[in-house]
C-alpha positions as CSV (number, residue, x, y, z in Angstrom):
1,X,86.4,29.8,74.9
2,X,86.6,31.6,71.5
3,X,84.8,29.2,69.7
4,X,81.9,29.1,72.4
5,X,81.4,32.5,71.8
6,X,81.3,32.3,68.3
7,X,78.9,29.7,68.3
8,X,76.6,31.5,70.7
9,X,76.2,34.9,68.4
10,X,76.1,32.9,65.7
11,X,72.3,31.6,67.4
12,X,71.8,35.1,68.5
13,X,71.9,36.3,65.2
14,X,69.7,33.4,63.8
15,X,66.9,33.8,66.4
16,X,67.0,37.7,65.8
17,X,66.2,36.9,62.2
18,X,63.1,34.7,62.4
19,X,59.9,36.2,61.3
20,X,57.9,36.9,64.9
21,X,54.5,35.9,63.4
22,X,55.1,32.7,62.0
23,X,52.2,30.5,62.9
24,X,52.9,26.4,64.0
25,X,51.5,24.6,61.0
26,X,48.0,22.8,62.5
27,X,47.8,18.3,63.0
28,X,44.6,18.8,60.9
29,X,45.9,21.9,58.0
30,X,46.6,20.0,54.4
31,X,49.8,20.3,53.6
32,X,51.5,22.2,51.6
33,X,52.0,20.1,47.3
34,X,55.4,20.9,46.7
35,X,55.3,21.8,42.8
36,X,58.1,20.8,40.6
37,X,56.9,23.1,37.5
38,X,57.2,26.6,39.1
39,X,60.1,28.7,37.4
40,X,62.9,29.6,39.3
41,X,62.7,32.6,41.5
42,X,58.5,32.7,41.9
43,X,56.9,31.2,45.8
44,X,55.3,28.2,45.3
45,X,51.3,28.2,45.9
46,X,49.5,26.7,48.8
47,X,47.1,24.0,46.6
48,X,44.0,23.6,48.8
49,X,41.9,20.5,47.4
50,X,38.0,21.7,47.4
51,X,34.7,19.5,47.2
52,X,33.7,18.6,43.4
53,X,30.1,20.9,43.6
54,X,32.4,23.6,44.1
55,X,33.9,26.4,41.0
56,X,37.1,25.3,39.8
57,X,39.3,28.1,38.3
58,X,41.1,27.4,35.3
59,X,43.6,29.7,33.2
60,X,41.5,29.7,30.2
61,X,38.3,30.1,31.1
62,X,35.7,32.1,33.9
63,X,34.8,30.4,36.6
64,X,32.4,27.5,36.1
65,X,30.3,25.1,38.2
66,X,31.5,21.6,37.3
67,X,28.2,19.6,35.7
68,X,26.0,17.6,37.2
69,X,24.9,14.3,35.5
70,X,21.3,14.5,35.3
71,X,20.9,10.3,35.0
72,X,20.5,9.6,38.7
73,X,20.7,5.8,38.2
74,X,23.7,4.0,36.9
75,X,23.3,3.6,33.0
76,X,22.3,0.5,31.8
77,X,24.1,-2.1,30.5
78,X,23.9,-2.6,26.4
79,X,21.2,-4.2,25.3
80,X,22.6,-7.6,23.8
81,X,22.2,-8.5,20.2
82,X,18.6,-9.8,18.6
83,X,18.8,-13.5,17.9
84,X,16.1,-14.5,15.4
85,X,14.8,-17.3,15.3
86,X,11.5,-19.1,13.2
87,X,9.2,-17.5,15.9
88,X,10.8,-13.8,15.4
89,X,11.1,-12.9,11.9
90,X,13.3,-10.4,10.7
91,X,13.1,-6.8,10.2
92,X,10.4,-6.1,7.0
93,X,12.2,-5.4,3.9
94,X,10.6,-2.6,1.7
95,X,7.7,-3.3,-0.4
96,X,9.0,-3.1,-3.7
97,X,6.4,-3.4,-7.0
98,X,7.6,-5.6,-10.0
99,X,7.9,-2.1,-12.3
100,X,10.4,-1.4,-9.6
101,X,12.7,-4.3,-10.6
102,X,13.8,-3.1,-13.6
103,X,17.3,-5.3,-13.3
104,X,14.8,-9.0,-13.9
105,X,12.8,-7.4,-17.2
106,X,15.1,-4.9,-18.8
107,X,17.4,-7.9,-20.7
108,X,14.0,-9.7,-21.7
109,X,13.2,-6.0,-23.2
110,X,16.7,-5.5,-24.7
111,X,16.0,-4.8,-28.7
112,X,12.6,-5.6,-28.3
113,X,9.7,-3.5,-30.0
114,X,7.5,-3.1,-26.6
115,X,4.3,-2.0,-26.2
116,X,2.3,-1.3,-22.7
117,X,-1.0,-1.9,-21.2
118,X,-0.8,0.8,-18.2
119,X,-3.0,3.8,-16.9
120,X,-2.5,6.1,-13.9
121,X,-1.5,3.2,-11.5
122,X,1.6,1.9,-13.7
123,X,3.9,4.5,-11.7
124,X,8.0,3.6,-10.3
125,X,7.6,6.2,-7.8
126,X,6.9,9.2,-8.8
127,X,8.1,8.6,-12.6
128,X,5.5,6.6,-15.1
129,X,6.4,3.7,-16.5
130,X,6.3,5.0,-20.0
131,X,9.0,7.7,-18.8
132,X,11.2,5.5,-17.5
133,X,11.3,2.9,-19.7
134,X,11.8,5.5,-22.5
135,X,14.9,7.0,-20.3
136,X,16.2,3.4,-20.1
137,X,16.4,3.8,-24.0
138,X,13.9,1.3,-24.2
139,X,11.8,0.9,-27.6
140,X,8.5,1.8,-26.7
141,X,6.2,1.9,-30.0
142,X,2.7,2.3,-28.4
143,X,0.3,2.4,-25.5
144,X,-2.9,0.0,-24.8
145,X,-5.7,1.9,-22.8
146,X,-8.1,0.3,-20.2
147,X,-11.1,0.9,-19.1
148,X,-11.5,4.8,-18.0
149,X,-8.3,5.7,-20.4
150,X,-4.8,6.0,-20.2
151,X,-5.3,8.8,-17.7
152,X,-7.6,6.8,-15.7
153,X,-10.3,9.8,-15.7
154,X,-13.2,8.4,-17.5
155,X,-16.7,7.0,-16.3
156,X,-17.3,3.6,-15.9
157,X,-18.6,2.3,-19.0
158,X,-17.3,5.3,-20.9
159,X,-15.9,4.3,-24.5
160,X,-12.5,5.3,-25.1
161,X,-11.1,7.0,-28.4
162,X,-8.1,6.1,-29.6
163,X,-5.7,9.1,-29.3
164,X,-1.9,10.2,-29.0
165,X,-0.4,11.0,-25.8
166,X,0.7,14.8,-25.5
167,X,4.2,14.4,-23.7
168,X,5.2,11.2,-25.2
169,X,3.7,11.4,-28.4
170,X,3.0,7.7,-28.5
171,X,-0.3,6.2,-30.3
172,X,-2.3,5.2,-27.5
173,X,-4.9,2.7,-28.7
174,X,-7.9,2.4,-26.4
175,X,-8.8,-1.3,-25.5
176,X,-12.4,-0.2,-23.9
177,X,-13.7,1.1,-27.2
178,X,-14.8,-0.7,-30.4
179,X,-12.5,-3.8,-29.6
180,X,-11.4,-5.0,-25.8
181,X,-8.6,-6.7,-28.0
182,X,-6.0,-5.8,-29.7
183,X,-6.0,-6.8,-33.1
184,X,-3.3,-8.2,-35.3
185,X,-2.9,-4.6,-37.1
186,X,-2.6,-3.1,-33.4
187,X,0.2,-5.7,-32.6
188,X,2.3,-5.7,-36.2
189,X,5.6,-4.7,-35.5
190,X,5.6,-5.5,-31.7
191,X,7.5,-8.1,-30.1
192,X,6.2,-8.2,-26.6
193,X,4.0,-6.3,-24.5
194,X,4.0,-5.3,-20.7
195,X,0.8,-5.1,-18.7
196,X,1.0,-3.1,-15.4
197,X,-2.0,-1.8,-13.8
198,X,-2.7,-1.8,-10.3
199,X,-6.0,-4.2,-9.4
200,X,-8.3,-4.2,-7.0
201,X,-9.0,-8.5,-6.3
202,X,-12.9,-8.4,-7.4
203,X,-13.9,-10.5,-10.4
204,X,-16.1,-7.9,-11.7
205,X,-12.8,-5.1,-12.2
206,X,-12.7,-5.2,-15.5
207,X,-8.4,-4.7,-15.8
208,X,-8.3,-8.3,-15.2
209,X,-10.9,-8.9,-18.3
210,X,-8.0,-6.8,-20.1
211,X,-5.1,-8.6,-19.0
212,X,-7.0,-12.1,-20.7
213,X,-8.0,-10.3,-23.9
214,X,-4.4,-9.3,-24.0
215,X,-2.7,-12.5,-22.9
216,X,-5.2,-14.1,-26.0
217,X,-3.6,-11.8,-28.2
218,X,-0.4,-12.1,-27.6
219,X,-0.8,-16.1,-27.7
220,X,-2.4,-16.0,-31.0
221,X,0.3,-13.8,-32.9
222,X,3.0,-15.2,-31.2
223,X,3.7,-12.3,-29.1
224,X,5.2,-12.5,-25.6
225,X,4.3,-10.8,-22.7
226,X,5.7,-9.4,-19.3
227,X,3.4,-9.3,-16.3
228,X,5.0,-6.5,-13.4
229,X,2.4,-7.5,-10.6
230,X,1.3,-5.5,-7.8
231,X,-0.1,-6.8,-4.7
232,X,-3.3,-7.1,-4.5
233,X,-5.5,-4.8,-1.6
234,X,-8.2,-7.5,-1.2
235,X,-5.8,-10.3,-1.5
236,X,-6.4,-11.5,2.5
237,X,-9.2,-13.4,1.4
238,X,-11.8,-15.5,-0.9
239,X,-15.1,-15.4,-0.8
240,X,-18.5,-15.0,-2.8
241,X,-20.6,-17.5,-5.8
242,X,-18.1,-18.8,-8.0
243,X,-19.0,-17.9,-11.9
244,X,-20.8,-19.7,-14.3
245,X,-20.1,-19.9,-17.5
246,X,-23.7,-19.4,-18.4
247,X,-23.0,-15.6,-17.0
248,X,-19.3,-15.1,-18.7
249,X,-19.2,-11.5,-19.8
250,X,-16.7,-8.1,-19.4
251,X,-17.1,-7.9,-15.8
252,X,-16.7,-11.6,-15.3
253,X,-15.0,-13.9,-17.8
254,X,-13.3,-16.7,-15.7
255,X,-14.4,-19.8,-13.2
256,X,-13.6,-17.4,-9.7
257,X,-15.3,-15.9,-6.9
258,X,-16.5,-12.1,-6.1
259,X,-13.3,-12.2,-4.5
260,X,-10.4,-14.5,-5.7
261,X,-7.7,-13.3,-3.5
262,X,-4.7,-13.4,-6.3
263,X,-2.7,-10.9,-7.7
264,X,-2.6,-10.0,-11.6
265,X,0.8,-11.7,-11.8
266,X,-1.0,-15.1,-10.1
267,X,-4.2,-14.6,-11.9
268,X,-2.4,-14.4,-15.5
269,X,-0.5,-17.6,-14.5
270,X,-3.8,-19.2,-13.7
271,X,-5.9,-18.1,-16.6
272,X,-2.7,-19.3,-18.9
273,X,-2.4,-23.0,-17.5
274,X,-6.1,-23.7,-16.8
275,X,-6.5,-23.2,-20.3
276,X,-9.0,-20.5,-20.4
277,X,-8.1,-18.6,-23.0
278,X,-9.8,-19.0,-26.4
279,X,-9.4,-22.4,-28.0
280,X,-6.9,-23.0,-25.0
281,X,-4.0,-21.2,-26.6
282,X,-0.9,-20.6,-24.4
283,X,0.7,-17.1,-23.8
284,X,4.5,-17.0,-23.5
285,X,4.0,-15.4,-20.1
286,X,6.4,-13.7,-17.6
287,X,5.5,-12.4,-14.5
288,X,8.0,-9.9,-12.2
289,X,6.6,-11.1,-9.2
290,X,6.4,-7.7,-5.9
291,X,9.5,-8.6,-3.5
292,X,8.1,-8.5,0.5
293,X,4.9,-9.0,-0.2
294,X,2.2,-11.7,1.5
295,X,-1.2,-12.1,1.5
296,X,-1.5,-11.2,5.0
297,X,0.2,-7.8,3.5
298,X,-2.1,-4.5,3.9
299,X,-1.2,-2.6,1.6
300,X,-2.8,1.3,0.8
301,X,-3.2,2.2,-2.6
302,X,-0.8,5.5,-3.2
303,X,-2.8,6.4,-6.4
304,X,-6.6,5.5,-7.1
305,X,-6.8,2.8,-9.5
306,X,-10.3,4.3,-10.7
307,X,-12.5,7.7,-10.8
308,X,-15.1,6.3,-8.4
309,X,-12.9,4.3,-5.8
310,X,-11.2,7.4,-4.2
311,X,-9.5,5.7,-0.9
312,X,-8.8,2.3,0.6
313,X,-12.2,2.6,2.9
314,X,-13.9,2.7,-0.6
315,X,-11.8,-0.8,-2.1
316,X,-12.6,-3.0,0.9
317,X,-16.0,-1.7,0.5
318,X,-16.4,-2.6,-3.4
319,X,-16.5,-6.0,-3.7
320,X,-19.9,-6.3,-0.9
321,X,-21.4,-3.2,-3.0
322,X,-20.8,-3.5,-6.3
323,X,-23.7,-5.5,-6.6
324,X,-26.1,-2.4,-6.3
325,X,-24.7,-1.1,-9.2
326,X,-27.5,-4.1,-10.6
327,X,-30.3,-2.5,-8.7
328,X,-32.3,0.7,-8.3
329,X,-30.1,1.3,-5.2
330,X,-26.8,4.1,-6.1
331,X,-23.7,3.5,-4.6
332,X,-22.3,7.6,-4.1
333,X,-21.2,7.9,-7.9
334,X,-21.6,11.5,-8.0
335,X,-20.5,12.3,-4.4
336,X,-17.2,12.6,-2.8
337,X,-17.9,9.0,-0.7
338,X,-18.3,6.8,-4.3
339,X,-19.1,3.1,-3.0
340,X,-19.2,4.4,0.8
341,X,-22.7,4.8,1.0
342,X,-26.0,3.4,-0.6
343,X,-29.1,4.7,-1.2
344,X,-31.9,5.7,-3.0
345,X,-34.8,8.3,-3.1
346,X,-37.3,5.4,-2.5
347,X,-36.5,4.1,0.1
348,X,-38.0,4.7,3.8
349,X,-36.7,8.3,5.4
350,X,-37.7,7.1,8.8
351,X,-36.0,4.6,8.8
352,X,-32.5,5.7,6.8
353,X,-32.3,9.1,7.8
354,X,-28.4,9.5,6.1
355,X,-29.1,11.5,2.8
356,X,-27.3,12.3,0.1
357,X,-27.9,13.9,-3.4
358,X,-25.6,12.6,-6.6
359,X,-24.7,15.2,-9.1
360,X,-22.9,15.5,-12.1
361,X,-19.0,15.5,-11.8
362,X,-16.0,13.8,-13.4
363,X,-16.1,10.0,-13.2
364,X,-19.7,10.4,-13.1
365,X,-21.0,12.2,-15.7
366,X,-24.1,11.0,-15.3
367,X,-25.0,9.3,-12.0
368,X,-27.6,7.4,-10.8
369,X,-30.5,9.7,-9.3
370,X,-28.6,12.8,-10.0
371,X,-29.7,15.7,-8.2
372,X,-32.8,13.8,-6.6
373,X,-32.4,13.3,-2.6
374,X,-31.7,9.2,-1.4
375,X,-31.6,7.9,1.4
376,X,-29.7,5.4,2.9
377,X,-26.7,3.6,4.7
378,X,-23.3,6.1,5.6
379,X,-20.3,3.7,5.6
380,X,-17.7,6.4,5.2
381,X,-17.7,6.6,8.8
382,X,-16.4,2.6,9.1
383,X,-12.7,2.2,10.6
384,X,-10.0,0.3,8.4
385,X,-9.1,-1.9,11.1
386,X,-12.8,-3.8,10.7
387,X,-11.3,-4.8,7.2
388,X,-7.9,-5.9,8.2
389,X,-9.2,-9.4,9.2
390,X,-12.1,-9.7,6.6
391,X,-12.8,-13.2,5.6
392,X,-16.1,-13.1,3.7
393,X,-17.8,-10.2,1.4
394,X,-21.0,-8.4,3.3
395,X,-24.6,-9.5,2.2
396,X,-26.7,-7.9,4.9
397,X,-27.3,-4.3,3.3
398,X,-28.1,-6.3,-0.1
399,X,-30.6,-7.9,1.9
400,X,-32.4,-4.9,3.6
401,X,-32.1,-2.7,1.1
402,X,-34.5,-4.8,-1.0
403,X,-36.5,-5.4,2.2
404,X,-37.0,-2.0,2.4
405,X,-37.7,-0.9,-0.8
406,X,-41.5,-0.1,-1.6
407,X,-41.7,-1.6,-5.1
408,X,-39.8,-5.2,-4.9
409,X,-40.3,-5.7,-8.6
410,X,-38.2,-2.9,-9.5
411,X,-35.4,-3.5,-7.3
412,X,-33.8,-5.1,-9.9
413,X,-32.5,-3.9,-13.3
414,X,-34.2,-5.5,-15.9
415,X,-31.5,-6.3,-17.7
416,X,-29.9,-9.2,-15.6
417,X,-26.8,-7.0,-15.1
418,X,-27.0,-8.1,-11.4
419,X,-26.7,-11.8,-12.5
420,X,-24.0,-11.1,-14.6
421,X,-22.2,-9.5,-11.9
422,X,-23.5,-12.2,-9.2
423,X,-21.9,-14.5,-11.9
424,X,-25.4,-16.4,-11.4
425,X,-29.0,-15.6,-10.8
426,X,-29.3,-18.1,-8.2
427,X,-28.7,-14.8,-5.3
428,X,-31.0,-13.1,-7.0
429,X,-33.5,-15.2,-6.8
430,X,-32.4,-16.3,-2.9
431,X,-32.6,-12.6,-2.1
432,X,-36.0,-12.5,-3.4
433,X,-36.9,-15.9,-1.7
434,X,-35.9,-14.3,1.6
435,X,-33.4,-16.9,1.8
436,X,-30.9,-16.6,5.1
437,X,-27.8,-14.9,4.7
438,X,-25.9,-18.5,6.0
439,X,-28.0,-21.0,3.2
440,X,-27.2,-18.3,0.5
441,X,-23.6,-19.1,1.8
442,X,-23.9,-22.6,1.9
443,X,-25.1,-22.6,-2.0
444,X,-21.7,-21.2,-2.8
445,X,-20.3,-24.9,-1.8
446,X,-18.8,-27.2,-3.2
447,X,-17.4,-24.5,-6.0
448,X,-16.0,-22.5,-3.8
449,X,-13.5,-24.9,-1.8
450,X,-12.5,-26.4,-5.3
451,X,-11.5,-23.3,-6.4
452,X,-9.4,-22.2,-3.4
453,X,-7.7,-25.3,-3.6
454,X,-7.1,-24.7,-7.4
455,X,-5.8,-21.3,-6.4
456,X,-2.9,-22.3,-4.1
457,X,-1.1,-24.2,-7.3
458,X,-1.0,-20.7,-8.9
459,X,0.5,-18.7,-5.3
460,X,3.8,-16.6,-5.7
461,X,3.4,-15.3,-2.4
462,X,2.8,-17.0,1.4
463,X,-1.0,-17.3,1.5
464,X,-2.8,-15.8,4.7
């Protein structure tokens, strides 16, 4: 009986000890986490799960809005390695200029006495030639001058002293003056000479009449010589009369078209092994060919390669207009748009309402109908893109422009200089005819196929 009574206040005492206001845990209510890392001594907290959107506290930081991925769709899988193939060349390399290789020409230079055909084109960069071949320790003893100087500022035609460069202090010996050659005086004490100027692809250019006179040189003093080539901005096609040799002169000394569609580098190689140079002597040549270059390449000169051809517009344009620069007819020297428009005071205003008024300036010191009113064609205003995919030189403003001029017999300068930049007088003599464009193309046959053919033996580069 003892023991029953003990065990009864025993739960008497229990019951009277139980909180009152306990509430019966809910089927539904999440239960309680037990946590193991609570110290000793402190109530463990209810953890209540919450929905993501929801601000999560932390210890370290203010409350926060978790972040919401802004991609809606599920990210896309990598996009699996390029495979290339014959159809899918690979990436471009970077057109690079054979000045720029200095690692192929600076062992043919090594304790050579050098001089250098170059003007304002024969730049690595931003650094001339002449500077970095004399920071290579290189023995540069003098400088040969083209046509509008080593500075490339004078006027076409413009004889050229010789003189002594300011910064260098190198004799610089002007090859458009008295002689277009250098003499054996000039070349005493040289072993070799470079020749890097940038071309434009027209047979009447004269750099490339240059590049012979010094290749001849060179050939007859027993000199050699180091072509860096530079592609070529009309080098996407040939066209125009090949010429005769009854019409060799400065602005056309070789058997090519208008438009012979080589580099220098290519062209010296051909002049060399075709014999052309006087008495058929041989040049010990070396050309640095341009690394990812083609014919198909466009390429944008960075510096003009002359006072009068100011932007690329104006070199696709030069080899179709250069002919006026036979005729009465100007071709904007003396404006800001030099071989992007043609015109003259004569002819009709009704007709060619673009005007424009020549004036004295550098690189035309003395232009053709200065200060007198002409009247004309505006080509300035022609897209790039229509030159991309040239394949012939333009005849058809040749052709009105003498159609439309008043006076035919003084069209023509009278002293043949259109025929010797024609490279015949045969188109001369069509255009006055009235010949169709297409027969004056048909005479150009069968001298112009040979030549193309003769042309590809000579290529350094995939043709277009």
């Amino acid at each position: 009986m003892k023991k029953l009574a003990v065990i009864g206040f025993i739960m008497i005492m229990v019951f009277a000890c139980t909180p009152r206001n306990r509430v019966q845990k809910s089927p539904i209510e999440t239960p309680t986490t037990v946590r193991t890392d609570i110290p000793m001594g402190e109530k463990p907290k209810k953890f209540i799960p919450k929905p993501p959107s929801e601000t999560v506290e932390t210890p370290t930081s203010k409350p926060e809005k978790t972040e919401i991925p802004e991609m809606v769709s599920p990210p896309e899988r990598p996009t699996p390695p390029i495979i290339t193939s014959p159809t899918a060349p690979p990436k471009a390399a970077r057109l690079q200029m054979g000045a720029e290789k200095m690692n192929q020409y600076l062992p043919i230079l090594s304790g050579a006495r050098v001089a250098l055909v170059v003007n304002q084109t024969s730049m690595i960069g931003s650094r001339h030639l002449v500077d970095a071949l004399l920071a290579q320790g290189v023995s540069v003893k003098k400088v040969f001058a083209p046509e509008h100087g080593f500075r490339g500022t004078a006027d076409a035609g413009e004889q050229i002293s010789n003189s002594r460069d300011v910064r260098t202090g190198l004799p610089v010996i002007s090859l458009y003056g008295n002689s277009k050659k250098p003499s054996p005086e000039h070349l005493a004490g040289i072993d070799l000479v470079i020749f890097d100027i940038q071309d434009v692809g027209a047979r009447f250019y004269t750099y490339i009449s240059t590049m012979h006179y010094v290749m001849e040189a060179c050939a007859e003093n027993g000199k050699k010589m180091v072509v860096l080539d530079r592609p070529n901005p009309n080098g996407h096609y040939v066209d125009g009369p090949v010429l005769e040799s009854s019409q060799q002169s400065f602005v056309g000394m070789h058997p090519i078209p208008v438009v012979h569609g080589m580099t220098v580098g290519e062209l010296a190689r051909m002049i060399n092994s075709e014999g052309w140079l006087k008495n058929g002597v041989r040049c010990d040549l070396t050309v640095i060919p341009c690394d990812a270059y083609s014919h198909r390449t466009i390429y944008n000169l960075p510096i003009k390669p002359s006072p009068n051809l100011p932007n690329s517009r104006s070199i696709y344009l030069y080899p179709s207009l250069c002919f006026f620069e036979g005729t009465a007819i100007s071709v904007g020297r003396g404006t800001d748009k030099q071989f992007q428009v043609i015109g003259a005071p004569q002819l009709p205003r009704q007709k060619m309402p673009f005007q424009f008024t020549p004036v004295s300036k550098e690189g035309a010191k003395y232009p053709k109908h200065e200060n007198k009113t002409c009247y004309g064609f505006d080509l300035s205003l022609m897209r790039l893109e229509a030159f991309y995919g040239q394949q012939q030189i333009e005849l058809k403003w040749l052709i009105q422009a003498y159609q439309d001029f008043p006076n035919k017999s003084e069209f023509f300068n009278k002293n043949n200089f259109f025929d010797k930049l024609a490279g015949t007088s045969r188109l001369r003599q069509q255009i006055i005819a009235g010949t169709p464009e297409y027969k004056i193309r048909e005479s150009w046959e069968p001298a112009l196929s040979q030549f193309k053919e003769k042309r590809k033996r000579y290529l350094l580069y995939a043709d277009f």
